[in-house]
C-alpha positions as CSV (number, residue, x, y, z in Angstrom):
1,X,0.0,0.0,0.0
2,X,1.4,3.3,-1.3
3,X,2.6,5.6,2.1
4,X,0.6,9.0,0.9
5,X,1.7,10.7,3.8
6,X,5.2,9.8,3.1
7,X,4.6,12.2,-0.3
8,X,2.6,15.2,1.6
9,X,4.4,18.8,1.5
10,X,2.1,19.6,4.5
11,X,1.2,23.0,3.5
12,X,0.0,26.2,5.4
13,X,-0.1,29.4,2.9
14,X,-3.2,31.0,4.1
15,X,-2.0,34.5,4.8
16,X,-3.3,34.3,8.3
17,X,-1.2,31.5,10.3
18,X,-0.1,32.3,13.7
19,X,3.2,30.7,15.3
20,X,0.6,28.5,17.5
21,X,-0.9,27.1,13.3
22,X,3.0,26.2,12.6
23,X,4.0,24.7,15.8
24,X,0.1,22.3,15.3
25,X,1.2,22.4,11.4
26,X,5.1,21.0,12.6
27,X,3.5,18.4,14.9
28,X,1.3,17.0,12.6
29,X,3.8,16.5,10.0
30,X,6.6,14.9,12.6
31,X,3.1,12.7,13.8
32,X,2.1,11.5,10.4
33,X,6.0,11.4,8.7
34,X,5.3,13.9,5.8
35,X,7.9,14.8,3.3
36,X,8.1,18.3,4.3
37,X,6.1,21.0,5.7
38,X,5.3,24.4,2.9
39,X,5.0,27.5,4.7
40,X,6.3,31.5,4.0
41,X,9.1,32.8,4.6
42,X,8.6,34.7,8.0
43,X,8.1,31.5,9.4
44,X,10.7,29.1,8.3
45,X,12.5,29.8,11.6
46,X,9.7,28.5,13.6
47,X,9.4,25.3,11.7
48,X,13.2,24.9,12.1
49,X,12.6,25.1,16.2
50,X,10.3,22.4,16.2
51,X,11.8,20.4,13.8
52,X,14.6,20.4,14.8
53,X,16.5,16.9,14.3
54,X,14.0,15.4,12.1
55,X,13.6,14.2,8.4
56,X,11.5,16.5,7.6
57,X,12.2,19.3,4.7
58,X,11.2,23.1,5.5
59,X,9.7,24.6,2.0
60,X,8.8,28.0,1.5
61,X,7.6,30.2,-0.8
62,X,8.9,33.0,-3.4
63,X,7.7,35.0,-6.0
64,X,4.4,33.9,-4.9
65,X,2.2,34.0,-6.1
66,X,1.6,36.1,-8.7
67,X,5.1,34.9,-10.3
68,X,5.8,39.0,-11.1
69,X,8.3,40.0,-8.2
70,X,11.5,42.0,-9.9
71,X,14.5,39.3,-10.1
72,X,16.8,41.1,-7.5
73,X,13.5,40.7,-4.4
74,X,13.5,37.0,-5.1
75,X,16.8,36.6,-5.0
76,X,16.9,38.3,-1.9
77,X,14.0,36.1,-0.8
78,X,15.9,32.9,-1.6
79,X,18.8,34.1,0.5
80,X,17.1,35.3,3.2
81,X,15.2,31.9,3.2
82,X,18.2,29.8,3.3
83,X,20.2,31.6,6.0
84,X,16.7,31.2,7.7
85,X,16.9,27.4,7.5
86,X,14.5,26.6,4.2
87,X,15.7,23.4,3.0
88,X,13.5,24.4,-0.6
89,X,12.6,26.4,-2.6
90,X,9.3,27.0,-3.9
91,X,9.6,29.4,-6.8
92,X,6.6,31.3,-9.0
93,X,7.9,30.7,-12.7
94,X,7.5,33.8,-14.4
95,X,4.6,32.7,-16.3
96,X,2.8,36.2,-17.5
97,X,5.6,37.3,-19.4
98,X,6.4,33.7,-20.6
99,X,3.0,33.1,-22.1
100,X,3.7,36.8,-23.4
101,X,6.3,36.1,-25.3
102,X,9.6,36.6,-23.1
103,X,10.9,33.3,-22.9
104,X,14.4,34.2,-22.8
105,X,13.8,36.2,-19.8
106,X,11.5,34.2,-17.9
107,X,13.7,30.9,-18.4
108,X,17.0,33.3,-17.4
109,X,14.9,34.5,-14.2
110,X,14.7,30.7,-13.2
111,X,18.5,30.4,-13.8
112,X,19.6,32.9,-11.6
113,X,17.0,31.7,-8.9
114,X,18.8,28.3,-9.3
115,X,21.9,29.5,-9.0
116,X,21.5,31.7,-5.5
117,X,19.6,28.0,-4.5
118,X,22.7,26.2,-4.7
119,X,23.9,23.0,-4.4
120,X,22.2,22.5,-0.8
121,X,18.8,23.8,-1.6
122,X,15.9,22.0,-4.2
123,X,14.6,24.5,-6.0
124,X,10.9,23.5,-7.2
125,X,9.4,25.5,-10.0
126,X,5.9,26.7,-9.7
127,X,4.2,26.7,-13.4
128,X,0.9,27.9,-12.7
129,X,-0.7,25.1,-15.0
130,X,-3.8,26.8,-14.7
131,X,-3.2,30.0,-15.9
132,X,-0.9,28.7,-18.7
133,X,-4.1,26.0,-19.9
134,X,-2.5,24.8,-22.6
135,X,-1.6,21.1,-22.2
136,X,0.8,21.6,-25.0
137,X,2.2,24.8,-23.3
138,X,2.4,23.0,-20.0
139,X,4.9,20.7,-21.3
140,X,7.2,23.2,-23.2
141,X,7.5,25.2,-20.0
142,X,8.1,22.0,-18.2
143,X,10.7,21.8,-20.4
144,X,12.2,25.1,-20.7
145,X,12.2,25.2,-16.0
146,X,14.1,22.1,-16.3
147,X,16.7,23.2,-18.2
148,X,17.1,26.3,-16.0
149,X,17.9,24.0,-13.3
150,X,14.7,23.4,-11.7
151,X,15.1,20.3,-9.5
152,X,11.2,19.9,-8.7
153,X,8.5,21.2,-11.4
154,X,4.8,22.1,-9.3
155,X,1.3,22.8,-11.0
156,X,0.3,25.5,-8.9
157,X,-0.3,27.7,-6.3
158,X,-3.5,27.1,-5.3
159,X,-4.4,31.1,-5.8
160,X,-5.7,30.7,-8.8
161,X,-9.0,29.9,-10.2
162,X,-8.2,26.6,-12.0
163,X,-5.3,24.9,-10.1
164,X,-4.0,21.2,-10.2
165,X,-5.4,19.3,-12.7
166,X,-5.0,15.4,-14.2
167,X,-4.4,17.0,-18.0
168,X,-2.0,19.6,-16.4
169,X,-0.2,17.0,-14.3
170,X,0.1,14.5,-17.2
171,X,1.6,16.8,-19.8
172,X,4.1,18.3,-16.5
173,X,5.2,14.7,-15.8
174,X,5.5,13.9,-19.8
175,X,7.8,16.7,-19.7
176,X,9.7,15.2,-16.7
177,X,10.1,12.0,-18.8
178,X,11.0,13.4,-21.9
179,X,13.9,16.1,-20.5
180,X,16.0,12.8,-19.9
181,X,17.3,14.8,-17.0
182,X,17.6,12.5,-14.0
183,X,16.2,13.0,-10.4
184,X,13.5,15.4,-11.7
185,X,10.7,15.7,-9.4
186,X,6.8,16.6,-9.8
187,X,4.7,18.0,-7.3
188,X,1.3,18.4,-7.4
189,X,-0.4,20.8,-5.9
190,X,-3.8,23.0,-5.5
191,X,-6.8,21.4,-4.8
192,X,-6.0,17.7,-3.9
193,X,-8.1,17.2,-1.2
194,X,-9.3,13.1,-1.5
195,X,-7.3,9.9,-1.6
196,X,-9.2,9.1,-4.5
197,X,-7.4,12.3,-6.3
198,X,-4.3,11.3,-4.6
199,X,-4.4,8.1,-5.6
200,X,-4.9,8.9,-9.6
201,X,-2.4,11.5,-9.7
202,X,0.0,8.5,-8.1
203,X,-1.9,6.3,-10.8
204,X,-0.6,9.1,-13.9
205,X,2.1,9.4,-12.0
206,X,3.4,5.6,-12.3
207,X,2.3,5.2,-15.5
208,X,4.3,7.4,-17.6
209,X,7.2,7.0,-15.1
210,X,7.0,3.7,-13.3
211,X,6.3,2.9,-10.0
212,X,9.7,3.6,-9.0
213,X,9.0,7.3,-9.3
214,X,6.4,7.3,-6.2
215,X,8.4,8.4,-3.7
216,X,9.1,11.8,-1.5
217,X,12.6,12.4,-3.8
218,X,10.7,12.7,-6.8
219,X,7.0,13.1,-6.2
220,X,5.1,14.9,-4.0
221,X,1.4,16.6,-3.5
222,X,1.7,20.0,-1.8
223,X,-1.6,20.0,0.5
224,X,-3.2,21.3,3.5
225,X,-6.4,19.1,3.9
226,X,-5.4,15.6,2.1
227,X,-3.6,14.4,5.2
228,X,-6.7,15.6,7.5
229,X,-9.4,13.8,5.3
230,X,-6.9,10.4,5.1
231,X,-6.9,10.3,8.6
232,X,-10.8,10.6,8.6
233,X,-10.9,7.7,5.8
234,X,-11.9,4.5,7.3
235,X,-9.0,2.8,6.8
236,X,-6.8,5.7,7.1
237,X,-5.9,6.3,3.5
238,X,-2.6,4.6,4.3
């Protein structure tokens, strides 16, 4: 039976958290073994307190979310994130001015991102799959965040209208396949709130990959209710 918790970015980006909503949020995730907890930057240092010694990863959050922050503030972000303690990267792809024509500069913007990230920090690519629609455009930006460096590729926000979806993570995780770049990771994110979705993005997932790609290294769901609702299944979701 496939450990969904295991591949849970436990996730709190609502804009209100108190340090009381990471501390719960940090104890959950060391209670249920989740690949990582997802929160902003101000409080990275909180979940590094109380996690202090364990497994999991500390994510945040840059150039989020509306993907339009001026280069120089997200690098600063990314800085300021690892000194903090972040362990990844979560980074808005320039989208706007990619689907406007400004390749060269959104796929350069990833680049430099990359290259503040380092070798010690995964920097996962935010694509916005909603907002760009196009299954056919999803993959080509797959592509082109790749080969900036992108060591994770991630549907979405979850700010947006249309968020996650199983056309959108198909054509991302075609785009894993087909980059022939190894250890590329997809994380799915934005409305997954069922095991049932869970388990057929894990089912879209293994197919075009294997089942050998179901694991926290290379696949993850970024969520705040799916771990909540498997513990309420009847068998636990896992």
């Amino acid at each position: 039976m496939i450990d969904i918790p295991s591949l849970i970015d436990l996730t709190s980006l609502k804009g209100n958290e108190t340090a009381e909503d990471i501390e719960n949020l940090c104890k959950k995730a060391v209670n249920f073994h989740t690949a990582a907890v997802c929160v902003y930057p101000a409080f990275i240092g909180d979940c590094k307190k109380h996690l202090d010694g364990k497994s999991i990863k500390i994510a945040s959050v840059v150039n989020f979310p509306s993907g339009n922050n001026p280069l120089d503030d997200t690098l600063d972000e990314i800085r300021k994130a690892k000194a903090d303690g972040a362990n990844e990267i979560d980074v808005v792809f320039p989208y706007d001015k990619w689907l406007h024509g400004n390749k060269s500069y959104a796929k350069s913007y990833m680049s430099f991102c990359r290259e503040v990230c380092g070798d010690d920090v995964i920097m996962k690519c935010i694509l916005e799959t909603g907002e760009i629609k196009e299954l056919g455009l999803i993959y080509d930006a797959t592509l082109d965040v790749i080969a900036a460096g992108a060591g994770f590729v991630k549907t979405s926000t979850g700010k947006t209208p249309v968020s996650a979806t199983y056309g959108a993570a198909e054509y991302m995780i075609r785009a894993v396949r087909d980059s022939k770049v190894k250890g590329i990771g997809a994380k799915i994110s934005g409305g997954i709130k069922t095991k049932e979705q869970a388990l057929a993005y894990i089912k879209i997932a293994s197919d075009i990959m294997d089942d050998v790609f179901i694991k926290p290294a290379t696949f993850r769901f970024g969520a705040s209710s799916l771990l909540d609702n498997l513990i309420n299944d009847k068998d636990k979701g896992f």
